[in-house]
C-alpha positions in Angstrom: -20.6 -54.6 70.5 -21.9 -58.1 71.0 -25.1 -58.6 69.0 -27.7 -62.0 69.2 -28.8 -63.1 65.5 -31.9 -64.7 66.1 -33.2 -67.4 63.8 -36.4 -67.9 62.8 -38.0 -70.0 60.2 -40.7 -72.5 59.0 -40.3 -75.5 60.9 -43.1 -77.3 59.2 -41.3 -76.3 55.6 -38.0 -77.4 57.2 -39.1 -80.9 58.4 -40.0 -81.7 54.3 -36.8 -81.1 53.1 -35.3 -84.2 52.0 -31.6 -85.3 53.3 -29.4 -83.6 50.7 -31.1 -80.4 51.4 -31.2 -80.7 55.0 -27.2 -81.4 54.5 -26.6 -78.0 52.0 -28.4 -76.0 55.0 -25.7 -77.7 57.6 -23.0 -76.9 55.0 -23.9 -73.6 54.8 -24.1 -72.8 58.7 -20.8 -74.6 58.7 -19.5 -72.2 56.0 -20.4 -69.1 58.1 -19.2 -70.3 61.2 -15.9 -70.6 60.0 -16.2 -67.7 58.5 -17.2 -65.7 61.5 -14.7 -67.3 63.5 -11.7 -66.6 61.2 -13.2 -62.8 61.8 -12.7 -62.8 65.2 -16.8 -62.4 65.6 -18.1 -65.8 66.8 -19.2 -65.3 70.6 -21.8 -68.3 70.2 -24.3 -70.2 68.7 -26.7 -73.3 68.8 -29.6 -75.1 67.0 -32.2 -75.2 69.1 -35.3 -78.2 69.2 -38.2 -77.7 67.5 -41.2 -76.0 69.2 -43.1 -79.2 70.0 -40.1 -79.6 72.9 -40.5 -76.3 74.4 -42.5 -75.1 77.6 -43.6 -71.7 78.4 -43.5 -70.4 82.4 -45.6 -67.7 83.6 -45.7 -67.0 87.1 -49.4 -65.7 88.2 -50.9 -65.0 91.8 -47.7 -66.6 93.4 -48.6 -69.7 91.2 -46.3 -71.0 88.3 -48.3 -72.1 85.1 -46.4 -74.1 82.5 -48.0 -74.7 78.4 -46.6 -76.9 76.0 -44.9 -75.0 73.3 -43.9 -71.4 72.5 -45.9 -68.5 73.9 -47.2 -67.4 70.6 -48.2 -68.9 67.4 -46.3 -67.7 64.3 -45.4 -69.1 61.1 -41.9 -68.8 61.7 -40.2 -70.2 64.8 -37.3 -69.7 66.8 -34.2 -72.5 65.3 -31.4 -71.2 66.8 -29.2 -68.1 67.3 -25.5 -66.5 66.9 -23.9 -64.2 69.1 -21.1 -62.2 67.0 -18.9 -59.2 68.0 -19.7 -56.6 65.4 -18.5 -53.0 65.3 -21.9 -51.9 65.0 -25.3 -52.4 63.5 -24.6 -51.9 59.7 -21.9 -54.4 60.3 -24.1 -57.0 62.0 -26.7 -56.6 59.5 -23.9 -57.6 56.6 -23.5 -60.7 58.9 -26.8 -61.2 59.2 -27.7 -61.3 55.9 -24.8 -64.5 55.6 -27.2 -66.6 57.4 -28.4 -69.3 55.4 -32.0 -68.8 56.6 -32.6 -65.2 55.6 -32.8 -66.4 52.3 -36.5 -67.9 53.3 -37.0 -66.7 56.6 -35.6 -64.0 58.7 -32.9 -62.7 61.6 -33.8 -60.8 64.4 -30.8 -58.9 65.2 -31.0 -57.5 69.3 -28.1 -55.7 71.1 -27.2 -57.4 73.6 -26.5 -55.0 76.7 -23.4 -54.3 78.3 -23.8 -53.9 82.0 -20.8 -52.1 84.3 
């Protein structure tokens, strides 16, 4: 079953660390990558830009509204996501839990749906 890891953490925190720790983060998505993809698991993934770059659509009375930014304010934000192929949940939680930033923030793990 394919399965979307959903990365969120704190920009704000993220954007203070200094080079070498911004490089041990890189290493360690490196490390699972290869990792997942010598499992066979590795459907996908990306970094995504921070919030500041994002718009938000809403279509209302036939009229489409655009905002600056994410829909909602949170002190974590979406960074970025992996799609695996896991046998099932316990399984994609184990994975999960290999992303460097559940250590400080968290993965949203959703099942993606399999249409016939």
């Amino acid at each position: 079953m394919r399965y979307l890891m959903l990365i969120y953490h704190n920009e704000a925190a993220n954007m203070q660390m200094n080079e070498q720790e911004q490089g041990a983060v890189m290493a360690a998505h490196n490390a699972f990558g290869t990792e997942m993809q010598q499992r066979g698991a590795m459907l996908g993934g990306d970094a995504l830009y921070p919030t500041t770059s994002a718009t938000t659509v809403r279509l209302r009375e036939g009229k489409i509204l655009t905002t600056d930014g994410p829909f909602a304010e949170t002190k974590e934000q979406l960074g970025g996501y992996y799609m695996l192929n896991c046998k099932d949940l316990d399984e994609a939680i184990k994975l999960a839990a290999k992303i460097p930033e559940a250590r400080h923030g968290s993965i949203e793990i959703r099942p993606i749906v399999e249409f016939q």
